[in-house]
N, C-alpha and C positions, 0 to 999 in steps of 0.2 A: 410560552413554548419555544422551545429551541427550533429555529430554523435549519440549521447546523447538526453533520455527526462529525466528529472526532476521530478518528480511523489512524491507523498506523498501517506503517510497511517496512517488512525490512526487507532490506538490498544491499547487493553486492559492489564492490569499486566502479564498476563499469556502467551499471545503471543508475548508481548516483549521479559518473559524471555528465551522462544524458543531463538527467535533470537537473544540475549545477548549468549546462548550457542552457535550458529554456528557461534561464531568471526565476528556479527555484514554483515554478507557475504548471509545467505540464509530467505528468510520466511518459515516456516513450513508447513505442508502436510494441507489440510483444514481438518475438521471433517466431517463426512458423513452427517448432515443438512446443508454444506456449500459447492454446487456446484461450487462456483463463489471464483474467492479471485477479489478484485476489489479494483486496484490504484486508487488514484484522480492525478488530472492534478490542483488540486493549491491550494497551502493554507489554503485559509482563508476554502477551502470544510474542508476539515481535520481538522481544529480548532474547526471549529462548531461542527460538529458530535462530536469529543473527549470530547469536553467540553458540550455538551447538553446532549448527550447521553450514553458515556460511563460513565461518571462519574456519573451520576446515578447509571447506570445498574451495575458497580463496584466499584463503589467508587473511579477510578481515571483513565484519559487517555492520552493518549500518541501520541503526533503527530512526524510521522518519514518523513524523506525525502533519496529519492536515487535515480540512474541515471541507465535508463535500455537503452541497444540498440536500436538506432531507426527503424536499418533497421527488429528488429526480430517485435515491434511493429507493427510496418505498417500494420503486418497481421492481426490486430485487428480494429475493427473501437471504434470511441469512442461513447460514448452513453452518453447522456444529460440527465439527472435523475430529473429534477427540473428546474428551472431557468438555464439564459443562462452560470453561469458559475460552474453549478453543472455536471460535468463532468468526468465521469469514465472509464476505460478500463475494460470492463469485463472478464477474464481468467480464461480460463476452471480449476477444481480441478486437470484435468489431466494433465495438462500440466503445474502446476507450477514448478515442475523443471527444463523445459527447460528455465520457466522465468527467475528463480533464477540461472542458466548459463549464463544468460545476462544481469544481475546487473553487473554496473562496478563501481568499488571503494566496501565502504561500507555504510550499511544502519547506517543513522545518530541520532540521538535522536535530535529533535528540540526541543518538549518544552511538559511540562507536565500541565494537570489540575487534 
């Protein structure tokens, strides 16, 4: 059994460089209109948004991928946002640091628009 899920996020230049500072290791604290910080569970989610939407709304986006603990997940249910494989983890503002305690390895850059 996999200890590990696999998760994606896409982000914008400025949250990258957050996490370019913390050695590629933590996501940063949300802003106070961002209740939520919210993984995806696959890909191609992450491509679309980056590439439809941030690149817009910034001029370029960034899909990341990284491996959180299963067992601390679990406590989360996942939430279906759209079609059946538009699929996110929703995580409190408040607790993103015990998220980012249970990143293992680090967060990767996959691919940019």
């Amino acid at each position: 059994m996999n200890t590990t899920v696999t998760l994606w996020r896409l982000t914008g230049p400025a949250e990258l460089e957050l996490v370019r500072e913390s050695g590629w290791k933590r996501w940063p604290p949300r802003l106070p209109d961002q209740p939520i910080f919210y993984p995806v569970l696959n890909e191609d989610y992450a491509v679309r948004i980056a590439r439809d939407w941030n690149v817009p709304a910034s001029g370029v986006g960034h899909v990341t991928r990284f491996e959180v603990r299963r067992a601390y997940l679990e406590r989360f249910p996942v939430h279906q946002v759209g079609g059946r494989t538009i699929l996110e983890y929703w995580i409190p503002a408040e607790e993103l640091e015990e998220f980012n305690d249970n990143i293992v390895g680090l967060i990767e850059l996959v691919q940019t628009f």
